[in-house]
C-alpha positions in Angstrom: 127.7 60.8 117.2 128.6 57.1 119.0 125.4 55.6 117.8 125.4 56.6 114.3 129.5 56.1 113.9 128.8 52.8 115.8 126.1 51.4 113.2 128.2 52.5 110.1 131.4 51.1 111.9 129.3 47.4 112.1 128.1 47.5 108.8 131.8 47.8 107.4 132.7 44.9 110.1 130.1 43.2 108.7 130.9 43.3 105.1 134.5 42.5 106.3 133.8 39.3 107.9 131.8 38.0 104.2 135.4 38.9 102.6 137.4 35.9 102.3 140.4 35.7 104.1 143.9 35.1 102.6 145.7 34.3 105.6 144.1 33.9 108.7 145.3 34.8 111.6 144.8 33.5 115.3 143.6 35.5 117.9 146.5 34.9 119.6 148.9 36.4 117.0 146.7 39.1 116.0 146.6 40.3 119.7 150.3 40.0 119.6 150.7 42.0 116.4 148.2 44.6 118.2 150.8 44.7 121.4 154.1 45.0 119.6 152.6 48.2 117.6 151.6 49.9 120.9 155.0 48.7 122.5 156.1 50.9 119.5 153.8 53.6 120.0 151.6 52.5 117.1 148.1 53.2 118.0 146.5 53.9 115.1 147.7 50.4 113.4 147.0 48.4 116.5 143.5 49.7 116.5 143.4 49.1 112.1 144.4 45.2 112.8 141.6 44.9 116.2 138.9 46.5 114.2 139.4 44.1 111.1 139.4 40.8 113.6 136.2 39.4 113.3 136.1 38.1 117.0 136.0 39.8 120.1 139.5 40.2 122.3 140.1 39.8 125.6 138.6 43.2 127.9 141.7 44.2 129.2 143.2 44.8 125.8 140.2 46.6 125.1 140.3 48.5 128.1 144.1 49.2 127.8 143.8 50.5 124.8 141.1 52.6 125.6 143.1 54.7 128.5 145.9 55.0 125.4 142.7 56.4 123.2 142.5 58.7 126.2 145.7 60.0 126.6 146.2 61.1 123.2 143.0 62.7 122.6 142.5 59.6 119.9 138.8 59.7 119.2 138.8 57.9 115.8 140.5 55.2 117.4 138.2 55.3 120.6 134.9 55.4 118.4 136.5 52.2 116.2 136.9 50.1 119.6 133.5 50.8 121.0 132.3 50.1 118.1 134.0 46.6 118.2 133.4 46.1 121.0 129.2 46.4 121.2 128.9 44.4 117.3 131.2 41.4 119.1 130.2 41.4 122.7 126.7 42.1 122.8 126.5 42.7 126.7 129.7 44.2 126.9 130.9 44.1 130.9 129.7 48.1 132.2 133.4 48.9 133.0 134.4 49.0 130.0 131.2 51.3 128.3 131.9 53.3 132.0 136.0 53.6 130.4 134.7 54.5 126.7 132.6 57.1 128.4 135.9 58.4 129.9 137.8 58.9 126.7 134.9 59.9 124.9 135.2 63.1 127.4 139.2 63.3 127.6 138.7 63.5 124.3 136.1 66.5 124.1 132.9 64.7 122.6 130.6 65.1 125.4 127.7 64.1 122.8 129.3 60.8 122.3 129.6 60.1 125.7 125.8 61.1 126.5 124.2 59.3 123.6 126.8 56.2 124.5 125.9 56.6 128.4 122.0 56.5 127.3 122.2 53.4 125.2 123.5 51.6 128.4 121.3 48.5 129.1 122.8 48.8 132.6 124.5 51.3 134.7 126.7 51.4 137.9 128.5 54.3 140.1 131.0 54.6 137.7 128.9 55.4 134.9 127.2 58.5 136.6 130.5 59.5 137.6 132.0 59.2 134.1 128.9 61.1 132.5 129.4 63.7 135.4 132.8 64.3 134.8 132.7 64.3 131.4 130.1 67.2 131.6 132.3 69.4 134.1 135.8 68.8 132.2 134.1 70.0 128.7 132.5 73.3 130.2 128.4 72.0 131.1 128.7 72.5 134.6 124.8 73.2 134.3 124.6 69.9 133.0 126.8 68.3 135.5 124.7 69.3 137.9 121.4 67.7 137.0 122.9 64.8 136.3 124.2 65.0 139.5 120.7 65.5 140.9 119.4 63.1 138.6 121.8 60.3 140.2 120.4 61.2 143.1 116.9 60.7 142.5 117.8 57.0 140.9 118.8 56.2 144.4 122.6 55.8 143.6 124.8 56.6 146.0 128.0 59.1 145.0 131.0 58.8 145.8 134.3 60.8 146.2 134.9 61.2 142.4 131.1 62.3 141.9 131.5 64.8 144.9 134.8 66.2 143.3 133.2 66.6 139.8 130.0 68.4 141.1 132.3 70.7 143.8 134.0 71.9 141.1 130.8 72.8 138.4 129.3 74.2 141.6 132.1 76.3 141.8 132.3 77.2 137.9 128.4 78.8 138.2 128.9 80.0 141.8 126.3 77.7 143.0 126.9 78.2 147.1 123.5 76.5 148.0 124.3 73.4 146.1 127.4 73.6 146.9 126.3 73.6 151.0 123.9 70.7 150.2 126.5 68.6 148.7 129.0 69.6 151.7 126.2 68.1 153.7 126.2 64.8 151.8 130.3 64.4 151.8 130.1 64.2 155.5 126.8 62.2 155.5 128.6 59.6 153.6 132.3 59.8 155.3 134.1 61.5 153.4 135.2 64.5 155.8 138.6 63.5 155.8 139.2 63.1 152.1 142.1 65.5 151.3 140.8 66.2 147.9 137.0 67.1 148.4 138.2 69.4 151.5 140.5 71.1 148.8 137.2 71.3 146.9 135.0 72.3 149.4 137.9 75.4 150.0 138.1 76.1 146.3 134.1 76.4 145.8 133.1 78.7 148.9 136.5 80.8 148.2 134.7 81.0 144.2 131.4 81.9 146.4 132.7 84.7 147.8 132.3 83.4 151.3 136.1 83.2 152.5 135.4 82.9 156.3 134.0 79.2 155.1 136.7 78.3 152.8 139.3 79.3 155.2 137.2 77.5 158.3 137.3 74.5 155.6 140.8 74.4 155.0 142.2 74.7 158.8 139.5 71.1 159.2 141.6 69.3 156.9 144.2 67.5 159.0 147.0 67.0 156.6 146.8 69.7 153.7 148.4 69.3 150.6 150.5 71.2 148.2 147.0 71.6 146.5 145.0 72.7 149.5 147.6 75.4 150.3 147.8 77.1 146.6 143.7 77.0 146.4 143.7 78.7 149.9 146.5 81.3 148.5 144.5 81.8 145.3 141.3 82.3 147.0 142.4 84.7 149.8 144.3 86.7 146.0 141.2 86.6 144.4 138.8 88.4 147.0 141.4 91.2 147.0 143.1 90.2 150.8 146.8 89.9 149.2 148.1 90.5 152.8 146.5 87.2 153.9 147.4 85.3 150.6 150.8 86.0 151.6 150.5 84.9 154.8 149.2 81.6 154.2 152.1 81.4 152.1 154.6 81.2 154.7 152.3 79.4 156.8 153.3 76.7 154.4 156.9 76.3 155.0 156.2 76.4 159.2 154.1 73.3 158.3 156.3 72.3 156.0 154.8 71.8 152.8 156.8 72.5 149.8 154.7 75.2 147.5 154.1 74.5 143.9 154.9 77.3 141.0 151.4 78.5 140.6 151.6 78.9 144.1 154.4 80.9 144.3 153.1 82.8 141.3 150.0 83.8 143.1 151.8 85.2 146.7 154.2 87.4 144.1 150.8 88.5 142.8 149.4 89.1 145.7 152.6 90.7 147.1 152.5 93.4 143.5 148.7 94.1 144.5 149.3 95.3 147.5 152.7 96.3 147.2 154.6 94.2 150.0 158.2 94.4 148.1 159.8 93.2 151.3 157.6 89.7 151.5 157.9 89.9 147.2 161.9 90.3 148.1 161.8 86.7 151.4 159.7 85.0 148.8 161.9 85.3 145.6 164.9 84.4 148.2 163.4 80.5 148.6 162.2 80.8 145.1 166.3 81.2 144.2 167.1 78.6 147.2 164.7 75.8 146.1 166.0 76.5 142.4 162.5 77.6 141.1 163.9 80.7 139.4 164.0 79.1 135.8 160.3 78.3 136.2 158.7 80.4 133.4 155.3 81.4 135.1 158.0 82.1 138.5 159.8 84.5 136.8 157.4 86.2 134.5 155.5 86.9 138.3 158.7 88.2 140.1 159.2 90.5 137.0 155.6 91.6 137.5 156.2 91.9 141.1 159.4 94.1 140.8 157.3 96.3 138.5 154.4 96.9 140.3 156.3 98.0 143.6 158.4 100.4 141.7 161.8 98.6 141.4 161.8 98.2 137.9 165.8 97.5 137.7 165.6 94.5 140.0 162.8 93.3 137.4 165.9 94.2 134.3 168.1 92.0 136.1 165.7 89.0 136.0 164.7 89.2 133.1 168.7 89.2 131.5 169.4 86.4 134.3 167.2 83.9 132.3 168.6 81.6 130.5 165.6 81.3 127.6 162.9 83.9 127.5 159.9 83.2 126.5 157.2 85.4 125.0 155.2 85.4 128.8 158.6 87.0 129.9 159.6 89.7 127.4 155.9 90.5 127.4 156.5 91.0 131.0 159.3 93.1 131.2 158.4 95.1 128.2 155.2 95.7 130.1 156.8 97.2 133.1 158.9 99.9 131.6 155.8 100.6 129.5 153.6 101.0 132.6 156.6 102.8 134.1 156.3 105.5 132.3 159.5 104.5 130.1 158.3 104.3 127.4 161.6 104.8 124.5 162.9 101.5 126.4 160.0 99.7 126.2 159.5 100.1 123.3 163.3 99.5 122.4 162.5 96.0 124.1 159.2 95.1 121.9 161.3 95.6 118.8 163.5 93.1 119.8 160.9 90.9 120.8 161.3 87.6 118.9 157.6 87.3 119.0 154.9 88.9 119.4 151.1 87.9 120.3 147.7 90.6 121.0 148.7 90.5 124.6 152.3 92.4 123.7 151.1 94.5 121.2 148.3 95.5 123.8 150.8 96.2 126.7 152.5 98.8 124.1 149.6 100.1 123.0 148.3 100.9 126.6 151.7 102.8 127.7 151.3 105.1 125.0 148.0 105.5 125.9 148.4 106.1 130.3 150.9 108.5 129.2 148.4 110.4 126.6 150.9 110.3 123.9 148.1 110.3 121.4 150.5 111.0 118.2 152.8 108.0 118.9 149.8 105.8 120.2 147.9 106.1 116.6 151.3 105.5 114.9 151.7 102.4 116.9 148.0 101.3 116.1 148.3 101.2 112.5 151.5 99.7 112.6 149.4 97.0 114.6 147.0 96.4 111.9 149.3 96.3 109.3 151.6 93.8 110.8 149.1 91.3 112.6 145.6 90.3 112.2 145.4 89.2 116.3 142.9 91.8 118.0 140.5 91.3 120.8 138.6 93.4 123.4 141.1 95.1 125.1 142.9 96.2 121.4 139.2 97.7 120.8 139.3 99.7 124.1 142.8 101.0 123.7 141.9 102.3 120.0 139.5 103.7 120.9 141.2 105.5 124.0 143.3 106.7 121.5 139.9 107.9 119.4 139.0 109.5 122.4 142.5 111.3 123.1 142.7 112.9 119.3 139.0 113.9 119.6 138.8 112.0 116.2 135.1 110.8 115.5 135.6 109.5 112.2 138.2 107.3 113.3 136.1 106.1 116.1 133.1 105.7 113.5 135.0 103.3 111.9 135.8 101.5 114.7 132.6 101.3 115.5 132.1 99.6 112.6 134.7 97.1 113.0 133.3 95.8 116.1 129.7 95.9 114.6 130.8 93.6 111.9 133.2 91.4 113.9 130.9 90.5 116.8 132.3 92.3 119.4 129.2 95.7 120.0 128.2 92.7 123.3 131.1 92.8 124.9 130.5 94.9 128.2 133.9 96.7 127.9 134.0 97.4 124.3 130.8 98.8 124.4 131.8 101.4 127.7 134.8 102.3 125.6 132.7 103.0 122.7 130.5 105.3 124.8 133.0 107.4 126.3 134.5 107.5 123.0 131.4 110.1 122.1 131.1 111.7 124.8 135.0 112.9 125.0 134.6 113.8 121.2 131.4 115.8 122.2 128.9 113.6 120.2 126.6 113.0 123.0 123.7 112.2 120.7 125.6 109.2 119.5 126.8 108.2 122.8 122.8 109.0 124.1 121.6 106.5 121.0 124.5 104.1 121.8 123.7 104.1 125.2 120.5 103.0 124.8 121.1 100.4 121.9 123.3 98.8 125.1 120.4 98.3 126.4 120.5 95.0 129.4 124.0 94.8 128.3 125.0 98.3 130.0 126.2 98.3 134.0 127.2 101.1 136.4 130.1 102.1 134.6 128.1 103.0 131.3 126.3 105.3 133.3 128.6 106.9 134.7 130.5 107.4 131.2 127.3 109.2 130.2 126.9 111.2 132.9 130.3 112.1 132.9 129.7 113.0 129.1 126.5 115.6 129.8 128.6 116.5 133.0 131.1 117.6 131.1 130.0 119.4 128.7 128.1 121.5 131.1 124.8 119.9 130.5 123.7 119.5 134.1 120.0 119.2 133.7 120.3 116.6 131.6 122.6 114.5 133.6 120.3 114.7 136.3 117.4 113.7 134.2 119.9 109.9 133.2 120.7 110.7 137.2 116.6 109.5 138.0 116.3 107.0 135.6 119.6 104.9 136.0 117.5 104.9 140.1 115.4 102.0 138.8 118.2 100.1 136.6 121.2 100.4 138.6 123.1 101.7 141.9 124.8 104.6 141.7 128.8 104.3 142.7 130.4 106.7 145.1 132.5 107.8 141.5 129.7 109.2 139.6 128.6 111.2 142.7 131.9 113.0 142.1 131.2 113.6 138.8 127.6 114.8 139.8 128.6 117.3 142.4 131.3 118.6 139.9 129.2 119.2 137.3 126.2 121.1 139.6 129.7 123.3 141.3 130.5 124.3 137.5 127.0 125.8 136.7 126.2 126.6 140.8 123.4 124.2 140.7 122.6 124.4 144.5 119.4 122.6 144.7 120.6 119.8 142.1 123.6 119.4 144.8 121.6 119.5 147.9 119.5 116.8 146.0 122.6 114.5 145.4 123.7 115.0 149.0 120.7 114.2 150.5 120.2 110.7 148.1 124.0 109.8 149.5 122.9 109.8 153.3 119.3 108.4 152.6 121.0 105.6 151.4 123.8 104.8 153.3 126.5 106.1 150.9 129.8 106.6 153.2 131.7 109.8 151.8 135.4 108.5 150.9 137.9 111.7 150.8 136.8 112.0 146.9 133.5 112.4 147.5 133.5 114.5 150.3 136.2 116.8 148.4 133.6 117.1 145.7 130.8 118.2 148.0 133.1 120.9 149.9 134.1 122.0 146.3 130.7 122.4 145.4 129.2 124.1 148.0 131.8 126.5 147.9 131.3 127.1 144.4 127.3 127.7 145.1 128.7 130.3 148.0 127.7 127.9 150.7 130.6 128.1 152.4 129.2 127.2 156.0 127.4 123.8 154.8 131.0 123.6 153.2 133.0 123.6 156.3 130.6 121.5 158.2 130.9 119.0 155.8 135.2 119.2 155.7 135.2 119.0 159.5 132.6 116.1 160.0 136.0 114.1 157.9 137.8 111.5 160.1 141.1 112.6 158.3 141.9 114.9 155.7 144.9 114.9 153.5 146.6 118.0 151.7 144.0 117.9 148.9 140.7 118.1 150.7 143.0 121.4 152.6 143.2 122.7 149.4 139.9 122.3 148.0 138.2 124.0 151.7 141.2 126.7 151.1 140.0 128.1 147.4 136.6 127.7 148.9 137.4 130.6 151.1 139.7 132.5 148.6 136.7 132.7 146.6 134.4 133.7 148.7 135.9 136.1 149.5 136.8 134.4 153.2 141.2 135.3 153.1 140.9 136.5 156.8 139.3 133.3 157.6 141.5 131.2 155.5 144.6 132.4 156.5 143.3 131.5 160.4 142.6 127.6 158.8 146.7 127.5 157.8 146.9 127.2 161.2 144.9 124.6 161.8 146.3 122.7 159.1 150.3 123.4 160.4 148.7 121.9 163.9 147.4 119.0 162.4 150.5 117.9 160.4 149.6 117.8 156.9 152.0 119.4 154.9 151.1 122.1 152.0 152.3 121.5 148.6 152.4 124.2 145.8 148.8 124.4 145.3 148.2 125.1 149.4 150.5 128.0 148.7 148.8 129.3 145.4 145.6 129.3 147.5 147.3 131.2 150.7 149.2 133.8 148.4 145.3 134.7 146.7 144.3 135.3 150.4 146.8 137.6 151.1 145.9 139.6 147.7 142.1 139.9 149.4 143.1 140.8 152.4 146.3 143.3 150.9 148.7 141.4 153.1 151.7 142.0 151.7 154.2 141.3 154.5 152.6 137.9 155.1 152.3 137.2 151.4 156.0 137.8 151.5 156.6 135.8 154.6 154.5 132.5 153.0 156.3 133.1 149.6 160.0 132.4 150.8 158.7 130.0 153.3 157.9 127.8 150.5 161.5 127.2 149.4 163.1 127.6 153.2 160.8 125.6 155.3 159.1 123.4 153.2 161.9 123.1 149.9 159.1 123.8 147.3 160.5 125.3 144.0 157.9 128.7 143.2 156.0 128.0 140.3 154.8 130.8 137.8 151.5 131.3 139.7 153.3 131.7 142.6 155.1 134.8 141.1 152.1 136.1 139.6 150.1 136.2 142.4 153.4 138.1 144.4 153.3 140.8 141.7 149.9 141.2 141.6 149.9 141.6 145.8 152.6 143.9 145.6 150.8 146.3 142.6 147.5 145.9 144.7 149.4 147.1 148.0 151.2 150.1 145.8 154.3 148.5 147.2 156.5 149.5 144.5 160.0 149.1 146.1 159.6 145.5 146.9 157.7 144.9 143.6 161.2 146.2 141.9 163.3 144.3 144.1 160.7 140.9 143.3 161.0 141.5 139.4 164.9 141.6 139.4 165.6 138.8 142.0 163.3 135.9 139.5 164.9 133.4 138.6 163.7 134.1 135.4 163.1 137.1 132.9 159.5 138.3 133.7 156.6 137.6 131.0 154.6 140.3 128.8 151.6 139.8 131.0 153.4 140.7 134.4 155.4 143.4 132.3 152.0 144.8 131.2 150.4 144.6 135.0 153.5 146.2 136.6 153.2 148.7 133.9 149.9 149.6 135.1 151.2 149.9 138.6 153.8 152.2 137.9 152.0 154.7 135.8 149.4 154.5 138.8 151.8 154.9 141.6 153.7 157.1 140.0 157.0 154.8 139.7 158.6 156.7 136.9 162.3 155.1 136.2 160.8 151.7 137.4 157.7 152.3 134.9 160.1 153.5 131.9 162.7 150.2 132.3 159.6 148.4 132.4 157.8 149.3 129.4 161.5 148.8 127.7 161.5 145.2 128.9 157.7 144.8 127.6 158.5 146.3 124.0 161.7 144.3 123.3 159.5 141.2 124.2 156.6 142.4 122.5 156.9 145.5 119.8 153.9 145.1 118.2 152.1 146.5 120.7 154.8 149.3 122.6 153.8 150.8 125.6 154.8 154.4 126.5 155.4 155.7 130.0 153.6 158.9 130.6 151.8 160.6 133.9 148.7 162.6 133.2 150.0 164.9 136.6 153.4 165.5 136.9 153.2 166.2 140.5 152.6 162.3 140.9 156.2 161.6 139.3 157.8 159.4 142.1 160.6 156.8 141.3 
């Protein structure tokens, strides 16, 4: 603390200047010694020969070495000079106290500062200012600000540095009213023009969420800076509008401003979250013109940029262009093959990582992980912990991913237990990891009890992890029970209505639907194509099929799935005449079937014994629309062709597949044969069933002869 330190510091001057000296030294010489030690970058012994003088020096040598105190984060130094300088100058000139009150918060001793800036017999501007900055550059922006107000009340008027200080811990705890108040009082007092509060004012209402004033903010000032531009940039990233962070970007070469790196970092991040690869492709063209290309945080974002808009080679070549990688970099690249589904290269690339930090062994971690490779994902985890104690959040949420993906409680137990014991059971993220940890592994007590032990620390994507859980698992009553009660905690999102109307379709839970549909347009939920996908699905599923169509033509625009989901609607209700006149109406509308569309029309023709136009929709797949059969495909054909006792074409199907036909069809056209009669067809058939299956032989035999046919 600077009053205690400052006390014991005097009492060892004082018993200094009772010690008899053996050569004394002038002032003069002594405040040369202390000048040719800091010409030599000697701080420490020019402060060891001030602080054993026994007479005060001049104040600029005091306040020179103060700003050196500052610069090198020197705070034994800078608590030996103030203390030399209160015990010999007992009313020390305020600039100076205002400069130790500086370094005391360059150097991260905010306490220091306070008790230092209390103890003041006198203060001026510039000791508010110093007190106030020193509160928003060590993280009290709380603080900052009722000092700020505090100032105010003392009648002192603020100036530009105050303004700058107090924009910026408004910003820090998204205070928009203060924020608008002190906006008021920078053009009260003149300060409109100042390039750096406008930058401010930009920075804290794009923080505040309220872009239209940031951006009205920043076109007022007259000459922006390089500053003004990459808070603007930032701003318009951060809100999610990469499309206008990018082009504010270019605005700044038609004004011609030269961008900084963090400014060309954000418009390549803006450019991968949106994926603009052609704006990504112009801005990595002035990034090789102006020579930025060897900036580290440059490249690691055009390697991220590459990535994320699928050109993952262009992002190789970067990376092997650099001249020194650093771990940013590697971690980069290693990322993207990871996240691109590559994973034998990337992980290829992490072993010959030089380095590695949580953040790499993360990004591994999570491409196992999207591409559900369980096995490899565990093996990679305990390699982890065996290799590096570094492990934070995200680590927990992967393992326990992985927890989730092996249906291994015990494992996730013990995880549990980790993060009980190392702090982490409040961290927001962990703890929604944790909870759909048991309910994927089917322990919905736990995740219930868990759940509840979140208590105010849970949000609106804990809830819907439990009612995904009981959703499920086919516990529908239930999850409509946590349904009502998460009504007075928190609001629904449109995702858990998804899961909702799912789970009531599985168990045809009409009412329970109808209840979830109704709470949707009493409250002003607008039904994306998910939702409304999951409401046709369900009322098809509770043989509603008219609220279901209603409901899929009320939709602005529907894409190939939503087709789909109306078209097994009808297949199952029984509805192939109807379904096969909505084709129709989907060819007319554009949208072009995939497999799935095809399954669904091939189980209509089986309803309706079409065989002709199952056979027509069959080899349309591959000749108008170039989609390769799948096995379903072929199993519905030979199950319309059995149904329709079409046993020439059936023969002809079976030996044109591409493929030799499977026990199950074997056994089905078997049945056919002996029905229809089909004798030769039925015998070669029950020889292809027993050479693929002889543990159970079948034997072709008609009851009445008179039936025999082929």
């Amino acid at each position: 603390m600077a009053v205690s330190a400052a006390s014991i510091l005097k009492r060892l001057l004082q018993n200094i200047n009772h010690k008899p000296q053996d050569q004394p030294n002038s002032l003069k010489s002594r405040t040369k010694s202390i000048l040719n030690h800091l010409k030599s970058g000697r701080l420490q012994q020019a402060v060891f020969i001030l602080f054993a003088s026994p007479e005060p020096f001049p104040y600029s040598l005091y306040a020179h070495l103060f700003s050196l105190c500052s610069a090198k984060k020197a705070i034994i130094e800078a608590r030996k000079l103030e203390s030399h300088l209160v015990t010999f100058s007992p009313l020390p000139p305020v600039f100076l106290l205002n400069r130790a009150i500086e370094t005391y918060g360059k150097c991260w001793c905010v306490d220091d500062a306070r008790e230092l800036f209390d103890e003041m017999p006198e203060r001026d501007g510039g000791s508010w200012n110093a007190m106030i900055t020193a509160y928003a550059r060590n993280g009290f922006p709380e603080k900052a600000l009722c000092l700020f107000s505090e100032m105010n009340r003392e009648g002192i008027v603020p100036n530009e540095i105050s303004f700058a200080s107090v924009l910026g811990s408004c910003g820090v705890v998204l205070e928009l009213g203060l924020s608008r108040q002190v906006h008021v009082m920078v053009v009260k007092y003149g300060y409109c023009k100042n390039v750096i509060l406008g930058s401010s004012l930009v920075d804290v209402y794009g923080k505040c969420g309220v872009i239209s004033d940031a951006r009205r903010m920043f076109d007022e000032i007259e000459n922006p800076t390089d500053v003004s531009w990459n808070v603007i940039v930032r701003r318009y990233f951060e809100i999610g509008d990469g499309k206008e962070a990018v082009f504010m970007f270019f605005k700044m070469f038609r004004d011609d401003v030269r961008p900084l790196s963090f400014t060309f970092s954000n418009a390549l991040v803006a450019c991968s979250s949106v994926s603009l690869l052609k704006e990504g492709m112009q801005i990595h063209g002035v990034v090789v013109k102006i020579n930025f290309e060897k900036d580290k945080v440059v490249s690691s974002s055009l390697i991220d940029m590459y990535v994320k808009c699928g050109r993952l080679e262009s992002a190789r070549m970067i990376f092997d262009l650099l001249g020194s990688k650093d771990l940013i970099s590697w971690t980069a690249i290693m990322s993207g093959y990871a996240m691109s589904g590559r994973i034998r290269e990337a992980r290829e690339l992490f072993n010959m990582m030089p380095e590695h930090n949580v953040i790499s062994w993360n990004a591994m971690l999570a491409g196992y992980t999207r591409l559900f490779q369980w096995e490899d994902a565990s093996e990679f985890m305990f390699l982890m912990r065996r290799t590096t104690k570094d492990i934070d959040h995200v680590t927990l949420m992967l393992i326990l991913n992985v927890c989730a993906g092996l249906s291994d409680l015990e494992m996730g137990k013990q995880v549990h237990g980790f993060i009980y014991r190392h702090g982490f059971f409040s961290n927001i993220f962990v703890g929604n990891a944790l909870l759909d940890m048991y309910g994927k592994c089917g322990t919905l007590n736990s995740a219930r009890v868990w759940f509840y032990q979140m208590s105010q620390g849970r949000d609106t994507v804990s809830w819907n992890a439990l009612l995904t859980s009981y959703a499920q698992h086919h516990r529908s009553e239930q999850a409509m029970t946590f349904f009502s009660e998460m009504q007075w905690e928190s609001r629904p999102s449109k995702y858990m209505f998804g899961t909702l109307l799912a789970a009531c379709g599985n168990i045809f839970a009409l009412n329970h639907g109808k209840q979830i549909h109704g709470f949707m347009v009493r409250n002003g939920y607008e039904p994306n194509m998910v939702i409304r996908g999951a409401l046709v699905g369900m009322y098809c599923k509770c043989r509603c099929v008219l609220y279901a169509l209603m409901i899929f033509k009320e939709a602005d625009s529907r894409d190939v799935v939503l087709w789909n989901i109306m078209i097994f609607g009808f297949c199952h209700n029984g509805r192939g005449r109807e379904l096969l006149e909505l084709i129709g109406l989907m060819e007319k509308e554009g949208v072009k079937p995939d497999h799935v569309t095809f399954h669904g029309i091939l189980l209509a023709c089986m309803c309706e014994h079409e065989a002709e136009l199952g056979k027509h929709y069959f080899n349309s797949m591959r000749n108008d629309y170039s989609i390769i059969p799948r096995m379903e495909h072929y199993v519905c054909m030979i199950e319309l062709y059995t149904r329709c006792g079409c046993m020439e074409e059936l023969e002809k199907f079976i030996n044109s597949m591409p493929f030799e036909p499977t026990v199950a069809m074997l056994t089905r056209v078997f049945d056919a044969c002996k029905k229809h009669g089909a004798v030769r067809f039925g015998e070669w058939v029950a020889e292809q069933h027993n050479q693929l299956n002889p543990s159970t032989p079948l034997r072709f035999e008609l009851k009445d002869r008179r039936k025999i046919g082929r």
